[in-house]
C-alpha angles and dihedrals in degrees: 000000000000117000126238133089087279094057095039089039079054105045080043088056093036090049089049095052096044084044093051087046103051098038083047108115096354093107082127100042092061093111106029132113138164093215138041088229098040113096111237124223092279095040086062100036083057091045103056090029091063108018100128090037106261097017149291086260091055090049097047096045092045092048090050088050099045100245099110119044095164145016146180119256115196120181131220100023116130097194110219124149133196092269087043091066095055090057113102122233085258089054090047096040079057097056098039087057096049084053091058081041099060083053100048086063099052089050109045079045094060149062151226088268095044094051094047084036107048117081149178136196096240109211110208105202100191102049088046096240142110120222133174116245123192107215090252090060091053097041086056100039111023102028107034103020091042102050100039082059091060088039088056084054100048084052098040 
């Protein structure tokens, strides 16, 4: 992956038409799984969808405009609440696109210098640490790679 707004605008539009593909027909498969410890579709779509709490839209928005200078990252939640498990696969779908969305915005918004320059104290929960993290950084690890991993495991 190359930096810069192209490459992240492309893996964006590459992570929404996998998405739309995979989550395409699968309205009755939500909730299955072949295995306990397997996530099922919604535990995936929450998981993405809030993982940092609130979105990766909300974070990187928030990063490029100076109101959040740090936030906590916790693995291996998938996020979904009581009302969470009443949605339908069409509602989450729907959350999970304005997320891209949202960071769609920032990105086509930014450059080159505000993605290197812009940066957040990450604070991994679970080693225990805090580092600091440019956007770039984060639209590369925890966005594309991230979610093409979970992509790859609602396809597998």
């Amino acid at each position: 992956m190359t930096n810069g707004p192209t490459s992240h605008l492309d893996n964006i539009n590459n992570i929404r038409v996998r998405t739309l593909a995979l989550l395409d027909g699968m309205d009755e498969l939500i909730d299955k799984t072949t295995d306990p410890e397997e996530w099922s579709i919604r535990d995936i779509i929450y998981h993405l969808s809030d993982t940092p709490v609130g979105g990766l839209g909300l974070l990187f928005r928030g990063m490029v405009s100076g109101d959040i200078s740090e936030f906590d990252l916790i693995p291996d939640l998938t996020n979904v609440t009581q009302s969470r498990k009443a949605t339908t696969l069409d509602q989450a779908r729907h959350e999970l696109l304005g997320i891209l969305d949202q960071i769609e915005q920032v990105v086509s918004r930014g450059s080159s210098d505000v993605f290197e320059g812009t940066t957040v104290t990450t604070h991994l929960k679970s080693r225990n640490i805090d580092e600091t993290r440019t956007l770039e950084t984060l639209l590369r690890g925890l966005f594309a790679r991230h979610w093409l991993s979970h992509l790859d495991q609602l396809e597998a």
